[in-house]
C-alpha beads as a LAMMPS data file, in Angstrom:
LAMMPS data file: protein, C-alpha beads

440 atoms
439 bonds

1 atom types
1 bond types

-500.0 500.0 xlo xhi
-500.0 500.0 ylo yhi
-500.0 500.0 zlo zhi

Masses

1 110.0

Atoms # bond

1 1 1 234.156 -179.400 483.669
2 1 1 238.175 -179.441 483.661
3 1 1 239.506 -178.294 480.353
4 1 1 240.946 -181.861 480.088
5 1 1 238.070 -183.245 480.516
6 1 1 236.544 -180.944 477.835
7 1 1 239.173 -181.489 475.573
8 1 1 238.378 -185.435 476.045
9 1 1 234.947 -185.318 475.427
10 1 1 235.510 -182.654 472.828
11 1 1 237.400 -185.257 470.916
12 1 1 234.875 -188.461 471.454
13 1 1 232.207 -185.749 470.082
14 1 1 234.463 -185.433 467.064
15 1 1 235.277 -189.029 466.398
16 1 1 231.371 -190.302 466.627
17 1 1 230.587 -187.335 464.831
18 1 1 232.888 -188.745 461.980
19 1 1 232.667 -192.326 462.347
20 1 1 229.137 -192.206 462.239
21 1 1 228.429 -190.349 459.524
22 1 1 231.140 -191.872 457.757
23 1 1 228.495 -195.504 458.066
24 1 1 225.809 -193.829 457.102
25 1 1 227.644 -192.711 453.991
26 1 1 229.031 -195.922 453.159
27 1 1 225.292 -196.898 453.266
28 1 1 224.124 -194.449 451.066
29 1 1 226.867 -194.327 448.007
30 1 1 226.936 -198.075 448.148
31 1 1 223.254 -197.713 446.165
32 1 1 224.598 -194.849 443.847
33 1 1 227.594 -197.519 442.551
34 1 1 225.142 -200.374 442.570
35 1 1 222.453 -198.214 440.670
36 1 1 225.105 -197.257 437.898
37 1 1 226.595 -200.930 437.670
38 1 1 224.244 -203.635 438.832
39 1 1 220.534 -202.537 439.479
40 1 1 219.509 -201.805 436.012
41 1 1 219.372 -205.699 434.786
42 1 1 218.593 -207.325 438.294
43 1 1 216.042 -205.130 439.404
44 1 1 214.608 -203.536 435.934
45 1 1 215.387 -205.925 433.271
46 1 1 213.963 -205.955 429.600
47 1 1 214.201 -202.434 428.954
48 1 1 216.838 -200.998 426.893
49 1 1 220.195 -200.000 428.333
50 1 1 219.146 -196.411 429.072
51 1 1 215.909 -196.967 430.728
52 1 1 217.334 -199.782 432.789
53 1 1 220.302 -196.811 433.507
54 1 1 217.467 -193.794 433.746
55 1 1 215.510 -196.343 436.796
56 1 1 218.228 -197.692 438.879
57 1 1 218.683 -193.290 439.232
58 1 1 215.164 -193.159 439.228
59 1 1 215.287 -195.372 442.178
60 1 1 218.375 -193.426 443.590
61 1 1 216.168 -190.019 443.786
62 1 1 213.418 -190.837 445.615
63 1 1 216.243 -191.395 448.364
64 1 1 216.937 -187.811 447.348
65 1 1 213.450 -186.799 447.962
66 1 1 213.409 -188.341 450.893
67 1 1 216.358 -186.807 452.725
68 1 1 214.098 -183.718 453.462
69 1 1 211.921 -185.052 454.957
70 1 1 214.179 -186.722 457.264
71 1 1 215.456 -183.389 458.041
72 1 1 212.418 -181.909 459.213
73 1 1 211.320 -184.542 461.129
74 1 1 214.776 -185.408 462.584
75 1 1 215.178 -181.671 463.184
76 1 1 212.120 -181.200 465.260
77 1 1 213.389 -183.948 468.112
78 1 1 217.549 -182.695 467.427
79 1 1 216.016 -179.475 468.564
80 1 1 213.805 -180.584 471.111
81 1 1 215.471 -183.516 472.636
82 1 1 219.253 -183.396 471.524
83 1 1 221.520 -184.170 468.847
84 1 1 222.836 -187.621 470.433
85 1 1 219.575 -189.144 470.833
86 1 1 218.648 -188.557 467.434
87 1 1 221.886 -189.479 465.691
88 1 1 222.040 -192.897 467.425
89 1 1 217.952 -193.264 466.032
90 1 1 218.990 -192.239 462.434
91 1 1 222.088 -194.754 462.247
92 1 1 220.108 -197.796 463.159
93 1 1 217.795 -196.718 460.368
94 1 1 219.705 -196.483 457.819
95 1 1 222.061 -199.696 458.690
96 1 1 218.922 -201.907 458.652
97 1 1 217.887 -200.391 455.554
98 1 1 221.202 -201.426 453.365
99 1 1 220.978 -204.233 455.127
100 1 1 217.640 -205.362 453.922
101 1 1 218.639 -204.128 450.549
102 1 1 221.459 -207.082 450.737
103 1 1 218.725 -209.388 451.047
104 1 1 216.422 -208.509 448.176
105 1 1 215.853 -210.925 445.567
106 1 1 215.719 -209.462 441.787
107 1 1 212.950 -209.064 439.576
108 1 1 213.202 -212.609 437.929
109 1 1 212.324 -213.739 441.637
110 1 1 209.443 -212.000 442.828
111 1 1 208.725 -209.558 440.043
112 1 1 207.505 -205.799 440.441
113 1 1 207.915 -206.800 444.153
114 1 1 211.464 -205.980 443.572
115 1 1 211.796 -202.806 442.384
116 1 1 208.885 -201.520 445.062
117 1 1 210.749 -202.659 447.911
118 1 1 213.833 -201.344 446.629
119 1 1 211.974 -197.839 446.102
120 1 1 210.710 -198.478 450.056
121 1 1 214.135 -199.637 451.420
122 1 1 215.461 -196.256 449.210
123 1 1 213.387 -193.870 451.062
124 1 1 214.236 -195.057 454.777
125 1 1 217.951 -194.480 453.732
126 1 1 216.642 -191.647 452.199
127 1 1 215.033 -190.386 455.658
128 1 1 217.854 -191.652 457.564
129 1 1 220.355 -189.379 455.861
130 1 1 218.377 -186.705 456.120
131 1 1 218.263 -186.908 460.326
132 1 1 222.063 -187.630 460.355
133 1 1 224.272 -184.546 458.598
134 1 1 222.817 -181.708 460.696
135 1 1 222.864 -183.943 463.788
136 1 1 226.390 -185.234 463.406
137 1 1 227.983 -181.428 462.431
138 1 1 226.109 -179.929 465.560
139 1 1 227.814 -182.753 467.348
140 1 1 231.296 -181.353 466.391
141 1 1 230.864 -177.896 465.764
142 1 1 228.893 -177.356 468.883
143 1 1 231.906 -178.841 471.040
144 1 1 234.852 -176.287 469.439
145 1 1 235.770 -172.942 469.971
146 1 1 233.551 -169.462 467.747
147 1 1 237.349 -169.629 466.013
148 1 1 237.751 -172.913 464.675
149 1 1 234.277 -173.677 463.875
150 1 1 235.236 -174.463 460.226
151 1 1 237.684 -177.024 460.967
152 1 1 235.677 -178.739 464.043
153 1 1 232.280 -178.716 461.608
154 1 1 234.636 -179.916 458.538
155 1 1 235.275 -183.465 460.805
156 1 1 231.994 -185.093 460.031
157 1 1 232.320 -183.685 456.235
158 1 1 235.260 -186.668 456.624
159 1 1 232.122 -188.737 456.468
160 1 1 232.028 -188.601 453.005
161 1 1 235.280 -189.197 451.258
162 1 1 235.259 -192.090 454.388
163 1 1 231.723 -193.667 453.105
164 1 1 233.119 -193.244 449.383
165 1 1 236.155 -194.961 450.259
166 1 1 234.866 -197.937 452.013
167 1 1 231.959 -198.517 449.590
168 1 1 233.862 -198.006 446.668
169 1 1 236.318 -200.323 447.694
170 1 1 234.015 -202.907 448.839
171 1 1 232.615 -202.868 445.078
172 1 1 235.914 -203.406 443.967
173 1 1 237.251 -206.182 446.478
174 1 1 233.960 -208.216 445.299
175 1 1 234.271 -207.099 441.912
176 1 1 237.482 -209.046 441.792
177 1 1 236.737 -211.691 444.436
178 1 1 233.098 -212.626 442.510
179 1 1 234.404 -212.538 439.182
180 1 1 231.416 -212.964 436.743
181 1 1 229.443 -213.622 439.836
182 1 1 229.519 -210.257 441.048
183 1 1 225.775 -209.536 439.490
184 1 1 224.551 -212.573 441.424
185 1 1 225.431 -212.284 444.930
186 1 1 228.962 -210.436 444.956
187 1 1 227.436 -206.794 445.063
188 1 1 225.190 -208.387 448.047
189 1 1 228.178 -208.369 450.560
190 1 1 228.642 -204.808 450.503
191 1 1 225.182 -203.996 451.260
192 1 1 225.373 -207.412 454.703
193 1 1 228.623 -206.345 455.988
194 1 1 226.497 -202.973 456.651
195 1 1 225.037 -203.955 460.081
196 1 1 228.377 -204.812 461.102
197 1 1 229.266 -201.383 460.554
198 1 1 226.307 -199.908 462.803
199 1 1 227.261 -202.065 465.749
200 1 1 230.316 -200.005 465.805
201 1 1 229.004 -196.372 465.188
202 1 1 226.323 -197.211 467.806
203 1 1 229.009 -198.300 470.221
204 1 1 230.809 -194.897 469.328
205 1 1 228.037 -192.489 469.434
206 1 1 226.451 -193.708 472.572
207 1 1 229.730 -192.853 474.855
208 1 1 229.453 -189.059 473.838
209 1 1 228.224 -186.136 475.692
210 1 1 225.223 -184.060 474.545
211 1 1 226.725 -181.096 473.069
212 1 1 227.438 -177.763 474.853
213 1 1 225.549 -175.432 472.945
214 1 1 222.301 -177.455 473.381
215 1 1 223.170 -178.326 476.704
216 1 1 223.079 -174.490 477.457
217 1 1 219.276 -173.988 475.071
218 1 1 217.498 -176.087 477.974
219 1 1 218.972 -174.758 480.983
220 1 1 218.010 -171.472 479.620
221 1 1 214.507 -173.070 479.195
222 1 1 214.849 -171.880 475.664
223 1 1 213.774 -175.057 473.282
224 1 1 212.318 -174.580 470.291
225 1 1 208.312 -175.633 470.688
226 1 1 208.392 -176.119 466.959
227 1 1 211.676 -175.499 465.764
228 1 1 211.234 -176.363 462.126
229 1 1 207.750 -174.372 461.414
230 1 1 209.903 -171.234 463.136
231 1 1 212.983 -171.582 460.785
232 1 1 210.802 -171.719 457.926
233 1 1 208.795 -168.883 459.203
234 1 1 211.350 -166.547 460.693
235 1 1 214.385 -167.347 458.189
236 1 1 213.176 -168.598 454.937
237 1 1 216.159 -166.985 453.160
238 1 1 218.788 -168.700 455.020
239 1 1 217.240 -171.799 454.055
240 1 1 216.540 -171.231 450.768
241 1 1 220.088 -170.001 450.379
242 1 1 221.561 -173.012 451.845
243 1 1 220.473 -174.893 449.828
244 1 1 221.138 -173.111 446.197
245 1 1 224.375 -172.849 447.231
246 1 1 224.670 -176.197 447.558
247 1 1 224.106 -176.622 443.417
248 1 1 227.543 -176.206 442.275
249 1 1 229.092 -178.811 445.080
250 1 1 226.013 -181.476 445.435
251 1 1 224.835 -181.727 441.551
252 1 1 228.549 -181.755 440.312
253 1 1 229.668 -184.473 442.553
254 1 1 227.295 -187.347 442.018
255 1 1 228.081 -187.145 438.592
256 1 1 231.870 -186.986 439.230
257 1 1 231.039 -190.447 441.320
258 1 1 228.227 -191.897 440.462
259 1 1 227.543 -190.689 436.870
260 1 1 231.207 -191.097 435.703
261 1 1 230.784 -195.011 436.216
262 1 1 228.125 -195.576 433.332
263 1 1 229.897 -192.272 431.999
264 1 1 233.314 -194.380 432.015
265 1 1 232.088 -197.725 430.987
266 1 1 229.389 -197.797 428.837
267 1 1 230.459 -194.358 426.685
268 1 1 234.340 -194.925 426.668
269 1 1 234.443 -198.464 427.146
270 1 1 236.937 -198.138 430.372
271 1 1 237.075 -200.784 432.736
272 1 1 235.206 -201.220 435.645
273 1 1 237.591 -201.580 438.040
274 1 1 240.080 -198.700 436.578
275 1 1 237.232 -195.970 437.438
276 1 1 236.525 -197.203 440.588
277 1 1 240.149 -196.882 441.959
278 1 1 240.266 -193.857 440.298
279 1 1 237.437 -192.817 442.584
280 1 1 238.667 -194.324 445.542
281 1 1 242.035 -192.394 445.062
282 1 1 239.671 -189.313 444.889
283 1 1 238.204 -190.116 447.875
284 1 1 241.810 -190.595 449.690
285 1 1 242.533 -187.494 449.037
286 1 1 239.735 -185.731 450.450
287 1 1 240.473 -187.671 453.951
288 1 1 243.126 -184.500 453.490
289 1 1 241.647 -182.003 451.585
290 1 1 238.263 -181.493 453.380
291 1 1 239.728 -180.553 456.699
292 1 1 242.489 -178.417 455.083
293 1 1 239.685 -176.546 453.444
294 1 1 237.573 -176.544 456.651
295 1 1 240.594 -175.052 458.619
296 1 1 241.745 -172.603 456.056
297 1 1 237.914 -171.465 456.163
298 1 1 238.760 -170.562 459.281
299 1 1 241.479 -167.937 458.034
300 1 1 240.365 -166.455 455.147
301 1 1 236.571 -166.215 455.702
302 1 1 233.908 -169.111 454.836
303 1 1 232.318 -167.065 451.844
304 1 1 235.535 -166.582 450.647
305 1 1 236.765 -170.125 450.488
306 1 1 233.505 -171.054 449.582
307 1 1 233.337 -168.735 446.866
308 1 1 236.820 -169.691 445.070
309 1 1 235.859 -173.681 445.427
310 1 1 232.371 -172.540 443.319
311 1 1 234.151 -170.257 440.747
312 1 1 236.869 -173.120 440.085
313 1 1 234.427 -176.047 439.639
314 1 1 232.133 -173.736 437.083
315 1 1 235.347 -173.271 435.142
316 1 1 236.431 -176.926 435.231
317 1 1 232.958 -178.100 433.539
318 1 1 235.098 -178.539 429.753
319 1 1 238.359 -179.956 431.500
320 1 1 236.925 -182.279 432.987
321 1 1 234.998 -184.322 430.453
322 1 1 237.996 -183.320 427.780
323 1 1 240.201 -185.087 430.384
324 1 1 238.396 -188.198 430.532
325 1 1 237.435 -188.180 427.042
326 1 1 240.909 -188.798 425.905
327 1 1 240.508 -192.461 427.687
328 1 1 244.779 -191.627 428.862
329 1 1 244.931 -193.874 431.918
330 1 1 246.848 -190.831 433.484
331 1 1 244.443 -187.818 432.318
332 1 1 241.226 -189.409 433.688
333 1 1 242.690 -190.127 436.928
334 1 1 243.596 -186.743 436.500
335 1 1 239.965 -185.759 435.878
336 1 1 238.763 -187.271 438.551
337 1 1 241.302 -186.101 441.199
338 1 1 240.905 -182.572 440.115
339 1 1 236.925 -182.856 440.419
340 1 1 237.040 -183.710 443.964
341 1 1 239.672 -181.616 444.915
342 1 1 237.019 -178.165 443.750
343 1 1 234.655 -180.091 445.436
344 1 1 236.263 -180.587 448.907
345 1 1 236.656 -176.558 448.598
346 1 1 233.348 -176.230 449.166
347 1 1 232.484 -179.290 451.022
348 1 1 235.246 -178.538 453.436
349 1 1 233.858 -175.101 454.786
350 1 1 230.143 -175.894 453.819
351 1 1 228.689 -177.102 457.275
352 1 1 229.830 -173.917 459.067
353 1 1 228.637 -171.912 456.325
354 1 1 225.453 -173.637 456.949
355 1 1 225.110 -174.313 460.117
356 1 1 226.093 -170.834 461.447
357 1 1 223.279 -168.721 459.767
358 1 1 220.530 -170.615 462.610
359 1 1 220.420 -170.281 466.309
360 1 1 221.160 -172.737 468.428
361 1 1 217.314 -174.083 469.154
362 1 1 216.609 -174.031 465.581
363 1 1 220.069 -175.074 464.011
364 1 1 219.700 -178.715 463.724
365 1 1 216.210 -177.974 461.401
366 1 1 217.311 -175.194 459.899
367 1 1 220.786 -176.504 458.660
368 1 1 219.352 -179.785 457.887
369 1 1 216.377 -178.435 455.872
370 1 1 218.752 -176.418 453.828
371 1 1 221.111 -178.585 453.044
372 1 1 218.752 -181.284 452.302
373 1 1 216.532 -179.195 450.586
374 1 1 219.421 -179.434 447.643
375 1 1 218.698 -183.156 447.154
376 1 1 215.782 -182.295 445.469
377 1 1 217.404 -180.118 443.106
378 1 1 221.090 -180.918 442.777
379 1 1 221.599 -184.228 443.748
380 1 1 218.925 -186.270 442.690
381 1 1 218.459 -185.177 439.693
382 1 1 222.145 -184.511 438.517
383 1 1 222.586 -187.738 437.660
384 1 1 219.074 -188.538 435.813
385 1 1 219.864 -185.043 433.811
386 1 1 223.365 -186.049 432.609
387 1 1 221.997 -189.546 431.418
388 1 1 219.453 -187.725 429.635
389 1 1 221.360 -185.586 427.775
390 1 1 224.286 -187.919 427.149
391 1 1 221.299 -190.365 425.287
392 1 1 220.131 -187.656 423.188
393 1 1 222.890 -185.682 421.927
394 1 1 225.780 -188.101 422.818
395 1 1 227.900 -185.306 423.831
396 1 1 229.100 -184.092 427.359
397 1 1 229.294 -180.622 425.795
398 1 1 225.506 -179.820 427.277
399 1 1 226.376 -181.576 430.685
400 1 1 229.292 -179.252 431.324
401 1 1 227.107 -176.116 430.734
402 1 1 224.545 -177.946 433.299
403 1 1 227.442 -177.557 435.734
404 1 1 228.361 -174.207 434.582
405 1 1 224.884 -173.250 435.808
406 1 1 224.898 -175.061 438.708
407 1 1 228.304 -172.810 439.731
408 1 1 226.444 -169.463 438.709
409 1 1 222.999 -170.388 440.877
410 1 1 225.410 -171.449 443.703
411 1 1 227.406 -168.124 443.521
412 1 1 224.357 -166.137 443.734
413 1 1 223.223 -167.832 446.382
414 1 1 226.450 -167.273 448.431
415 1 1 225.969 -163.511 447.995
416 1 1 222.477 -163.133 449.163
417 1 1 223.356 -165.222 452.012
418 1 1 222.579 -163.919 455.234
419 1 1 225.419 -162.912 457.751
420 1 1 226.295 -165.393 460.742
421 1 1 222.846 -165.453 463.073
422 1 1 222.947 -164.187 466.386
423 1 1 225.067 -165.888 469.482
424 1 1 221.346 -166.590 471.467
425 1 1 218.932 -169.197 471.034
426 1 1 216.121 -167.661 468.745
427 1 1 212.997 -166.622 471.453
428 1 1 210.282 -168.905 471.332
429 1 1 207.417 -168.127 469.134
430 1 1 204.628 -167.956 471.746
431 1 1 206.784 -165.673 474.172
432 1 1 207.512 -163.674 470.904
433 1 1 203.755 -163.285 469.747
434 1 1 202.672 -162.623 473.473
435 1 1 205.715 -159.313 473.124
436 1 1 204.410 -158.702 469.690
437 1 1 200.407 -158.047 471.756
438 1 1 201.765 -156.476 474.523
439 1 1 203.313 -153.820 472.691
440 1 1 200.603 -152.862 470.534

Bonds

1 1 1 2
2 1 2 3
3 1 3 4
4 1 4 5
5 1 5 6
6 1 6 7
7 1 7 8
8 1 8 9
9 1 9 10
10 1 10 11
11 1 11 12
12 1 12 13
13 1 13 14
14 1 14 15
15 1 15 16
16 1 16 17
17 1 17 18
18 1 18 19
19 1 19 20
20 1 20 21
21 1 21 22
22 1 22 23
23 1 23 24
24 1 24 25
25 1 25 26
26 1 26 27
27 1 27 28
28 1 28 29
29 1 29 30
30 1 30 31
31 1 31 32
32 1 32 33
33 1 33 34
34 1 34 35
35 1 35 36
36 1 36 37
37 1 37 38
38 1 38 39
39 1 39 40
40 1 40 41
41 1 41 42
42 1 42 43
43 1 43 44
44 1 44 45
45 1 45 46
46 1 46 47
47 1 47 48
48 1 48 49
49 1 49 50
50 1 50 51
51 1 51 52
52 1 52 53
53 1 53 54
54 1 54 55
55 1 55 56
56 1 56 57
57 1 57 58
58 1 58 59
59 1 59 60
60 1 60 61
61 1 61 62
62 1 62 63
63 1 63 64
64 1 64 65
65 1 65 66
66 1 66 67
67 1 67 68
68 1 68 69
69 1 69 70
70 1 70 71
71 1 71 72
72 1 72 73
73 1 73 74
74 1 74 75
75 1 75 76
76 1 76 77
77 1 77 78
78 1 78 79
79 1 79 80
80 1 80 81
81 1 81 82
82 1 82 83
83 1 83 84
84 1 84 85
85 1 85 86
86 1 86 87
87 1 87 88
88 1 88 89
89 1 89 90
90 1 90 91
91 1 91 92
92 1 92 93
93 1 93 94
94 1 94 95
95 1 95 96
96 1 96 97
97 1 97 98
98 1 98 99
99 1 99 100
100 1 100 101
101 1 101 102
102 1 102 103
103 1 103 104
104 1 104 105
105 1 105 106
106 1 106 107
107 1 107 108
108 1 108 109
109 1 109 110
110 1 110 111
111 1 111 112
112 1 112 113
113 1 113 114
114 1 114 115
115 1 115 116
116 1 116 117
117 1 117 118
118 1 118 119
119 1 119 120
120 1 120 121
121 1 121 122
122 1 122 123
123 1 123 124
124 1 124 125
125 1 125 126
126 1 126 127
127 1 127 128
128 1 128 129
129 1 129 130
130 1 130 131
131 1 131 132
132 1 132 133
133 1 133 134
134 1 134 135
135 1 135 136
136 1 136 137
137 1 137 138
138 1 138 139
139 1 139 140
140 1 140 141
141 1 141 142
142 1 142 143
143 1 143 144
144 1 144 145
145 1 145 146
146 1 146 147
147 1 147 148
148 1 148 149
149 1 149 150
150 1 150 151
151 1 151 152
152 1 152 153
153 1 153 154
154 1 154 155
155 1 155 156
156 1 156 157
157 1 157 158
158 1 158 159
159 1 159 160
160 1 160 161
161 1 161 162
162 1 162 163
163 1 163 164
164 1 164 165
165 1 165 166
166 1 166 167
167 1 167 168
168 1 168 169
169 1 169 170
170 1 170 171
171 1 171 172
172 1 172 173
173 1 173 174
174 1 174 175
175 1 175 176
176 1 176 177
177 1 177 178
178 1 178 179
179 1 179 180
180 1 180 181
181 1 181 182
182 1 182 183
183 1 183 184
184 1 184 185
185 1 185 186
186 1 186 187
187 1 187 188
188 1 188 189
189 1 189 190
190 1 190 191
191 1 191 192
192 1 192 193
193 1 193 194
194 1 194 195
195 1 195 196
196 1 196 197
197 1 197 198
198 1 198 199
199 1 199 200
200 1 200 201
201 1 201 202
202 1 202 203
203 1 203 204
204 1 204 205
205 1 205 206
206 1 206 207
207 1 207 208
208 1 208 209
209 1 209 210
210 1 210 211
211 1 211 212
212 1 212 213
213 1 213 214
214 1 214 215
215 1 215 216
216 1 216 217
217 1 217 218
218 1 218 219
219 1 219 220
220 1 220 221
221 1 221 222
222 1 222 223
223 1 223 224
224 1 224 225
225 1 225 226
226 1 226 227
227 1 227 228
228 1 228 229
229 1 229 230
230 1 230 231
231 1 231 232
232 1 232 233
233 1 233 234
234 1 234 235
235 1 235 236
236 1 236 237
237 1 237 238
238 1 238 239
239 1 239 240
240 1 240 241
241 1 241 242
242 1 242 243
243 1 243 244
244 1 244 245
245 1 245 246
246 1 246 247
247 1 247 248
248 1 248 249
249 1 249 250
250 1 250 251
251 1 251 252
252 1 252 253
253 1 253 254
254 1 254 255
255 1 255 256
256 1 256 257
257 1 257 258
258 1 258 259
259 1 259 260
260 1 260 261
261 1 261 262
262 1 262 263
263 1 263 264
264 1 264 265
265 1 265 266
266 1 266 267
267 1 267 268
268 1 268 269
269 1 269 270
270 1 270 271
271 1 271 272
272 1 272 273
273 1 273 274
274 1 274 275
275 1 275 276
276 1 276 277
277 1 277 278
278 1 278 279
279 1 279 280
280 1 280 281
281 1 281 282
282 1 282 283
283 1 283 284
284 1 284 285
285 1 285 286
286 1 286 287
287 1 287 288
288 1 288 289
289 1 289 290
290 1 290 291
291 1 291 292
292 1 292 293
293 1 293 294
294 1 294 295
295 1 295 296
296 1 296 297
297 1 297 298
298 1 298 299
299 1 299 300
300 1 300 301
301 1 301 302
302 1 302 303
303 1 303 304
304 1 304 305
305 1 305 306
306 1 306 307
307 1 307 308
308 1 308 309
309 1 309 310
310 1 310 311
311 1 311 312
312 1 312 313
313 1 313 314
314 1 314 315
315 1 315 316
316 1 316 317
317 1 317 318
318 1 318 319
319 1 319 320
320 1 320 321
321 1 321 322
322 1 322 323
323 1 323 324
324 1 324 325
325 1 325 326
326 1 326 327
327 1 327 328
328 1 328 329
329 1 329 330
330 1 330 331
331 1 331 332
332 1 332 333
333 1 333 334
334 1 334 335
335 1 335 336
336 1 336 337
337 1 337 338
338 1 338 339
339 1 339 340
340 1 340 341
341 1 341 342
342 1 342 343
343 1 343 344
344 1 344 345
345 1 345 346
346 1 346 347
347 1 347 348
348 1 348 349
349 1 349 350
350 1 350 351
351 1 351 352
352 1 352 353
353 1 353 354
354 1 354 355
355 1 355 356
356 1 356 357
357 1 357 358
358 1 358 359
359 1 359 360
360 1 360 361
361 1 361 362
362 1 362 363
363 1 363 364
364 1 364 365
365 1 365 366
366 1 366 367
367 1 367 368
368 1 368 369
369 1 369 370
370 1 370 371
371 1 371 372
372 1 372 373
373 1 373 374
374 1 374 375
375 1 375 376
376 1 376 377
377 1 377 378
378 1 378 379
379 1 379 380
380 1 380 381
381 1 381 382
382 1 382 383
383 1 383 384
384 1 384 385
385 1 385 386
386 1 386 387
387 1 387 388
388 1 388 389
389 1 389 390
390 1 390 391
391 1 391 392
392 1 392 393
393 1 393 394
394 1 394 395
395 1 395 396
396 1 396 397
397 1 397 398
398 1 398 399
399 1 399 400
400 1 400 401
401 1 401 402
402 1 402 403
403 1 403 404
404 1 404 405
405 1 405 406
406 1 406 407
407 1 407 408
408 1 408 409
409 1 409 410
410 1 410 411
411 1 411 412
412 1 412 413
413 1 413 414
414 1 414 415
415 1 415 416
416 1 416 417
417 1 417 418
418 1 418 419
419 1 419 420
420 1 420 421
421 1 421 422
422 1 422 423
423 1 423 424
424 1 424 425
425 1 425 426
426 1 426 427
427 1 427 428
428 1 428 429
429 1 429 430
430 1 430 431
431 1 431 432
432 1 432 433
433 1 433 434
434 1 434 435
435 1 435 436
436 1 436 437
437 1 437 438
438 1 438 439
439 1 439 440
């Protein structure tokens, strides 16, 4: 291949890389914002205010929960068949999902019926997302150079600000365009306007090349037979270290967007609409931020970077919720800006970070397992903890130590990180068990 033609299909690697993952994004935080504004009374009404809160994030972690599982079994055929087949499977999954979520009638319709196919639609997003982050970062990162894997893996970490951006300002176009009908069927058009969306990512992903890296794993006849049982086997540490570092980037940020719009509206009485843009401005920013962090990872060392985004997030825990306590128009914008800028540090360099401590037969499972395996303890439950805490003490004081912890688990994790794997696909595990006989 010509090294214009690389450079071509190194960019169309980079673009459905991003694009994609930015739709599956916009799928996913589309349920977050509807959970904290809109779920509780259509979909669990009658209870009080705080249960109807505590199960619309109920709901929102089982998709959480899910996301593991979607990277093991996603991993297994990203190993075995190829990252492009598998991201194409794990868009139209989770675009058909939200879709079907658009559709759902409420509980004063069809009763308990409503909430169980929401929990059902929840956990094939759930799955979905789980197939798509290691996929789409192997995409990227497996088409650049050893010395700018940072910024080429930081592309489809665009995704996110991308998905946060287009679903938070879809909640606020039909905030304003339905008016007081927004809880009826506005907050439906988000959720419809999804399978749009996938028409286009599938359009984009299905013109890009396999990716090098993998490319070079089955000429050398050196596929994974069971790439995620030998990840877990071989390099349990890496994954379990993936994911705790995860704690003080993951758990912090879906209360800094998700948690901060019941936070914002039902505790300090802000409007709607004035935390949302607020978020969405947040989100602009990190269209920026995440590949400047990516890049600079690139310079200075991933751990490094990595290290300085944790350390500045554990000591923003106070700020921030003194920030948006003081209800200053200007301060909590302030809050908010400043809580996704430490993120981004983190977020920008994390997929490298991740991605590098696997092989190449056993990176898609073993990234994706780690970095999924933090849904089940950072993500999904960030947001049920902080609602818990705010109902029985009223305070934030006890949810900024939770995020002070979250930094000092992550930071240990980061040091007992192992180094960047080998170059060379990991051997197979039957041609390693038949060396192990022969030499004893």
């Amino acid at each position: 291949m010509s090294h214009q033609d690389a450079r071509r299909h190194r960019r169309r690697a980079v673009v459905a890389a991003t694009v994609g993952t930015a739709i599956e994004w916009y799928d996913f935080f589309l349920y977050g914002t509807a959970a904290a504004l809109v779920f509780p009374a259509l979909f669990f009404p009658g209870s009080s205010p705080f249960a109807g809160v505590l199960a619309a994030f109920g709901t929102q972690f089982v998709g959480f929960a899910a996301r593991p599982i979607g990277a093991a079994i996603f991993g297994h055929f990203g190993d075995r068949v190829g990252r492009k087949a598998t991201l194409v499977t794990t868009l139209v999954m989770m675009g058909i999902s939200t879709f079907l979520i658009g559709l759902l009638p409420g509980f004063d319709a069809i009763g308990v019926a409503a909430p169980v196919l929401l929990i059902l639609l929840r956990i094939v997003q759930g799955i979905g997302v789980g197939g798509e982050w290691g996929g789409s970062v192997l995409l990227s990162m497996e088409w650049g150079s050893k010395e700018r894997r940072g910024f080429m893996a930081s592309w489809p970490q665009v995704g996110v600000p991308l998905g946060l951006l287009a679903s938070t300002g879809m909640i606020a176009l039909m905030s304003r365009v339905a008016g007081p009908d927004f809880e009826t069927w506005g907050w439906r058009v988000p959720f419809l306007v999804s399978i749009v969306l996938v028409g286009i990512g599938l359009y984009v992903r299905l013109r890009v090349l396999e990716s090098p890296e993998f490319t070079a794993v089955k000429s050398q006849r050196a596929v994974a037979r069971r790439p995620v049982w030998e990840v877990i086997r071989r390099q349990p540490r890496a994954v379990l270290t993936s994911a705790l570092v995860r704690m003080s980037e993951q758990a912090p940020f879906y209360l800094f967007i998700t948690f901060v719009l019941t936070y914002g509206t039902k505790h300090l009485g802000l409007p709607r609409s004035e935390v949302l843009n607020y978020t969405m401005l947040g989100a602009l920013m990190g269209l920026v931020t995440v590949p400047l962090f990516g890049y600079l990872s690139d310079v200075i060392g991933r751990r490094r970077m990595y290290g300085i985004g944790i350390v500045c997030t554990g000591l923003y825990a106070f700020p921030y919720f003194g920030l948006l306590n003081t209800r200053s128009a200007g301060l909590v914008l302030l809050a908010v800006l400043l809580s996704l800028l430490f993120h981004d540090m983190q977020y920008g360099p994390q997929a490298a970070l991740i991605a590098e401590s696997f092989g190449p037969n056993v990176r898609y499972s073993g990234a994706g397992l780690g970095y999924h395996g933090a849904s089940l303890i950072a993500g999904g439950p960030a947001p049920l903890i902080a609602a818990a805490i705010l109902e029985k003490t009223g305070s934030s004081t006890y949810i900024s130590w939770y995020i002070v912890a979250c930094a000092v688990i992550a930071m240990a994790a980061l040091l007992l990180m192992p180094r960047q794997a080998p170059e060379g696909p990991m051997p197979n595990e039957a041609p390693a068990r038949a060396a192990e006989t022969a030499d004893s």
